[in-house]
NUBATOR-444373 format. One record per residue (C-alpha): residue in one letter; residue number from 1; x, y, z. Coordinates in steps of 0.25 Angstrom, whole numbers. Each point is the difference from the previous one (the first is absolute). Layout:
REM NUBATOR-444373
("A" NUM (X Y Z))
...
This chain:
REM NUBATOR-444373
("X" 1 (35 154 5))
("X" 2 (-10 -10 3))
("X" 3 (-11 6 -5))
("X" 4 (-6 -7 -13))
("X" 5 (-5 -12 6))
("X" 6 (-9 -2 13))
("X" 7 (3 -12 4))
("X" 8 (13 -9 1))
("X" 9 (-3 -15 6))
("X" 10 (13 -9 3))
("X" 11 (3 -14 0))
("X" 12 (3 -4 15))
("X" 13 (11 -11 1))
("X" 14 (13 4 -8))
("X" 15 (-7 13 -4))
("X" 16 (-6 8 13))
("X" 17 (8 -8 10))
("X" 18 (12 -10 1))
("X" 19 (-6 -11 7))
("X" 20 (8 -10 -5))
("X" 21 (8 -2 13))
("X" 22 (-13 -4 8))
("X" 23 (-4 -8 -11))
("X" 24 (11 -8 -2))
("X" 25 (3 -1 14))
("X" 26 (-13 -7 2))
("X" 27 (2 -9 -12))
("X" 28 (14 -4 7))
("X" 29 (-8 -3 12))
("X" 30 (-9 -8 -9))
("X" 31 (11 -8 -6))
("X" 32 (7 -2 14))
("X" 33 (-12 -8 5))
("X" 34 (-1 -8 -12))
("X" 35 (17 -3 0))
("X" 36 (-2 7 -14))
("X" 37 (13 6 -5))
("X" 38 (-1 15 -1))
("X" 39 (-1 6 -13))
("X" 40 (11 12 -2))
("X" 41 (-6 13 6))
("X" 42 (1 8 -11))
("X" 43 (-6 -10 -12))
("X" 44 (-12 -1 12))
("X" 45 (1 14 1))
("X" 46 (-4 2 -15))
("X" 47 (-9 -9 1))
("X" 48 (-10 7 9))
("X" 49 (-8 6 -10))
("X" 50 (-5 -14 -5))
("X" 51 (-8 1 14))
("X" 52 (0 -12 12))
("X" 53 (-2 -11 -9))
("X" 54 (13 4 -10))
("X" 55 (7 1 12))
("X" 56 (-4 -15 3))
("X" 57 (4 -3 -11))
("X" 58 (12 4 -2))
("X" 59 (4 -7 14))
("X" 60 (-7 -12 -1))
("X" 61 (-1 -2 -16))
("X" 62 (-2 -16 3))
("X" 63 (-12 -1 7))
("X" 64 (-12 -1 -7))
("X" 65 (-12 10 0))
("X" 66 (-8 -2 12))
("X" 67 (13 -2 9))
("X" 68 (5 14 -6))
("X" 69 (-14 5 4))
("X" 70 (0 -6 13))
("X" 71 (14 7 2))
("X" 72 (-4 14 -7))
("X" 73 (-9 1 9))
("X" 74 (10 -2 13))
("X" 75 (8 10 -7))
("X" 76 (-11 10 0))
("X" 77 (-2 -5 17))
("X" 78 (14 2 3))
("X" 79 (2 14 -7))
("X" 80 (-13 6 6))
("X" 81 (6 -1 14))
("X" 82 (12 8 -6))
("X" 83 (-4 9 -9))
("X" 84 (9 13 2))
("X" 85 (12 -4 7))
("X" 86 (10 4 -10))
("X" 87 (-12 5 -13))
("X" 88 (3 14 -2))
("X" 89 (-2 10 -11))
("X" 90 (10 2 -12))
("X" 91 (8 11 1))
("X" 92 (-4 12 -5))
("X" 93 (-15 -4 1))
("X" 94 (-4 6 13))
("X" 95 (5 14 -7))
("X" 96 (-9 -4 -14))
("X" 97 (-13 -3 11))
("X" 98 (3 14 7))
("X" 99 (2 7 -15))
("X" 100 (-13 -5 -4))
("X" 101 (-7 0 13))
("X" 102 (2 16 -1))
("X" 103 (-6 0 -14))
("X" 104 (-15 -3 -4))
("X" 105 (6 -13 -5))
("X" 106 (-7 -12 10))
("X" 107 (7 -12 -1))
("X" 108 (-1 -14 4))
("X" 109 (4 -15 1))
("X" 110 (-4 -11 -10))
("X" 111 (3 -13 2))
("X" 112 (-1 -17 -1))
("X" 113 (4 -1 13))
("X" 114 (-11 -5 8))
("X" 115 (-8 11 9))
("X" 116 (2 -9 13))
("X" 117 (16 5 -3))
("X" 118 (-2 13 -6))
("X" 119 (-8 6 9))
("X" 120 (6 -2 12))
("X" 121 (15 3 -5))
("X" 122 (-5 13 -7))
("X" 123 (-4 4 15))
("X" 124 (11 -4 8))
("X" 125 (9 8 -9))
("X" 126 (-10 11 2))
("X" 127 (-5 0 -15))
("X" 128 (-14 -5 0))
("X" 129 (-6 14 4))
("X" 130 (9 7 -9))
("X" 131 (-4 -6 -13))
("X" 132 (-13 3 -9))
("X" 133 (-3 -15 -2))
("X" 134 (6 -14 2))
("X" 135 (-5 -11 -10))
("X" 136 (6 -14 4))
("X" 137 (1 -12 -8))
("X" 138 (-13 -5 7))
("X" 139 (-7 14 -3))
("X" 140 (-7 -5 -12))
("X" 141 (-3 -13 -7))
("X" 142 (13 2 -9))
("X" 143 (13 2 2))
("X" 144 (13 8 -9))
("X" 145 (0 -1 -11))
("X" 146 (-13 4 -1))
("X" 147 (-3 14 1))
("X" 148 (-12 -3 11))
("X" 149 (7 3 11))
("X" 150 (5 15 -5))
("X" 151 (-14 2 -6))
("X" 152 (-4 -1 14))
("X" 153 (10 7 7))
("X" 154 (-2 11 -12))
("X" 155 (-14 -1 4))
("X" 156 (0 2 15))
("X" 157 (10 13 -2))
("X" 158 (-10 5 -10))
("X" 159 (13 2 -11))
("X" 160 (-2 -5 -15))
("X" 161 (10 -9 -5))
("X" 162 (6 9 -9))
("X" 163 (4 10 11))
("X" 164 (6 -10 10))
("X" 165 (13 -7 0))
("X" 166 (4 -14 3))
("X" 167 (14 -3 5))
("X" 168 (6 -17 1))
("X" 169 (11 -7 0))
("X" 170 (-7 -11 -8))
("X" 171 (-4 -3 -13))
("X" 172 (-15 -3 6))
("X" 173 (0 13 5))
("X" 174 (2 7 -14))
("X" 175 (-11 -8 -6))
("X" 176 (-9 2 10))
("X" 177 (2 16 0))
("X" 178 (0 -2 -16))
("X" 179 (-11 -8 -1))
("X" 180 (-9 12 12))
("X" 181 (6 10 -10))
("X" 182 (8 7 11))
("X" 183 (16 5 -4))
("X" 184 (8 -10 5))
("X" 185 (14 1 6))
("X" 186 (11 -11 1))
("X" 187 (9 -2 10))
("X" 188 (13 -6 2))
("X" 189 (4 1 14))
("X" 190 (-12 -10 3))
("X" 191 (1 -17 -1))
("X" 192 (4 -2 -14))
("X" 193 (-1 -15 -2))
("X" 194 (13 -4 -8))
("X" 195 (-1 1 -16))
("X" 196 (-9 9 1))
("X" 197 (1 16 -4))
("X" 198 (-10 11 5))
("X" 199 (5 6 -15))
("X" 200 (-7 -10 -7))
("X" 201 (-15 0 8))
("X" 202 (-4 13 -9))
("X" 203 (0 9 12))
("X" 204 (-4 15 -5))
("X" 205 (11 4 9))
("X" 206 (13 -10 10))
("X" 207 (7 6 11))
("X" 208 (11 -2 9))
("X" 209 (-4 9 12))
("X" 210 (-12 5 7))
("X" 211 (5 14 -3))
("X" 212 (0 -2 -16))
("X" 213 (-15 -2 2))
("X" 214 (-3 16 3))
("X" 215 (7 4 -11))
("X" 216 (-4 -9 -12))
("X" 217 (-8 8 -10))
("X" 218 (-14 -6 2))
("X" 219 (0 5 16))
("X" 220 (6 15 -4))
């Protein structure tokens, strides 16, 4: 049962919710403006969690720095008006929010994405009012790694770190709960970049399925 911790915080993209479809979808708009070849949906896909400017990069790897600024920055533009379209959540994840929602577990969303994205995607799914905090990737003056972004999520639920759990896809999300002092939970159904392996980012725990999450030893 989910009763030793009071808190569980997730990763958004490739963690909480599959936005990879919205995402790349506006990156291929991106590269169809710009007569850019389309990089192959699921190396892009993988790629989601290195945020906008990976995304950028791995479509347009020969510009150079202020042109893949210029063009992060219309990839942000463009997926802003399209945010939800096809972004749902993982399977099995609707049924882990009503579990914990029914506990005296409180949960929430934290994240690199910016808030100007975050925020509004949350509510059109109908998840803002649901969650205990969301800390964006603009929330605080550092991103994950660091742990300031979960010491503040941790901070605003009122939960210490060592009863709170942190759940990614991403090696930056591991050292940021690491680093908070939070348990920290590995996933693989998330945007694996290639050549990398959730078994070797020294996770306390790596799962396959939202449903693994209530049963894993820490959350009995």
């Amino acid at each position: 049962m989910l009763n030793e911790v009071d808190a569980i915080l997730f990763d958004l993209d490739g963690t909480l919710l599959d936005t990879a479809p919205d995402l790349v979808g506006a990156l291929f708009r991106l590269c169809a403006q710009e007569h850019q070849p389309l990089p192959d949906y699921q190396l892009a896909a993988q790629h989601v969690s290195t945020g906008a400017i990976g995304l950028v990069r791995l479509a347009f790897p020969d510009h150079d720095e202020q042109k893949q600024e210029e063009l992060r920055q219309r990839l942000v533009d463009t997926y802003a008006t399209n945010l939800h379209e096809n972004t749902l959540l993982y399977p099995g994840m609707e049924d882990l929010l009503k579990r914990i929602e029914t506990s005296e577990i409180r949960w929430g969303v934290v994240t690199n994405k910016i808030a100007e994205l975050t925020e509004p995607l949350l509510e059109q799914l109908g998840l803002r009012q649901r969650t205990g905090t969301v800390v964006s990737g603009d929330s605080t003056d550092h991103r994950k790694p660091h742990p300031d972004p979960l010491l503040l999520a941790l901070k605003e639920l009122g939960v210490a770190p060592g009863k709170a759990v942190y759940v990614g896809d991403a090696p930056q999300d591991i050292a940021s709960g690491k680093a908070a002092g939070t348990i920290t939970i590995a996933v693989r159904w998330g945007y694996i970049i290639p050549g990398t392996d959730p078994n070797d980012w020294q996770a306390d725990y790596t799962i396959d399925h939202p449903e693994e999450l209530a049963g894993l030893p820490a959350l009995r």
